[in-house]
N, C-alpha and C positions, 0 to 999 in steps of 0.2 A: 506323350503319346508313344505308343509300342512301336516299332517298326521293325518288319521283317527284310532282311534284303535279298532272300531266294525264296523259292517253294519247292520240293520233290513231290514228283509219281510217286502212288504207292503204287495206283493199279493203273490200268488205261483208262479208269473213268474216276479218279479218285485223287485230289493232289490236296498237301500237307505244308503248312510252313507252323512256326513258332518264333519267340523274343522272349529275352527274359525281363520279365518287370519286376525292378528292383522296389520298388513300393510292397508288393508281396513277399519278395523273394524268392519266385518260383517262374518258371518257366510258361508262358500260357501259350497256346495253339489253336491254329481252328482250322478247319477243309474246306474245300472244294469238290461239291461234284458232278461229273459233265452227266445229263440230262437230259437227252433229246437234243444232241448238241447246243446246249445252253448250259451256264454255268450256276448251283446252286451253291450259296457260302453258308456256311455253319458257323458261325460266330465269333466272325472275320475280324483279323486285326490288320492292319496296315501294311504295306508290300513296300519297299521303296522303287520308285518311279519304273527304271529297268526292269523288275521283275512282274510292275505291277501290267507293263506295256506289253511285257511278252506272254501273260497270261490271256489279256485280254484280245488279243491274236490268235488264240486257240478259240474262243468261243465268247460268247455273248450275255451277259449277269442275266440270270434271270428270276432269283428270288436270294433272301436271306434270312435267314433262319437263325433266329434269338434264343437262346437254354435256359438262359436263367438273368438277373438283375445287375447280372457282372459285369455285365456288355454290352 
């Protein structure tokens, strides 16, 4: 399983992380973003614990959004 161990702002309602999955060999990513003070994920891979604690202290999940059969 992928795991991220940060995320960055891009914007004020907008946050980014990535892991590289050596199965592919390429790097996959997905967002975040804030909502109506709610958090929407785009095709969310795994945060480790820390990053996932302090995201979830900014605001509250509130949907997630699938692309495609890759994830």
């Amino acid at each position: 399983m992928l795991i991220s161990n940060d995320f960055s702002w891009v914007t004020p309602q907008l946050l980014f992380w990535q892991a590289y999955d050596s199965k592919c060999r390429t790097e996959v990513s997905c967002c975040a973003h804030v909502v109506d003070g709610c958090l929407v994920f785009v095709d969310p891979i795994e945060l480790a614990d820390p990053a996932e604690k302090e995201l979830l202290t900014l605001a509250r999940p509130l949907a997630v959004i699938i692309t495609n059969g890759n994830h």
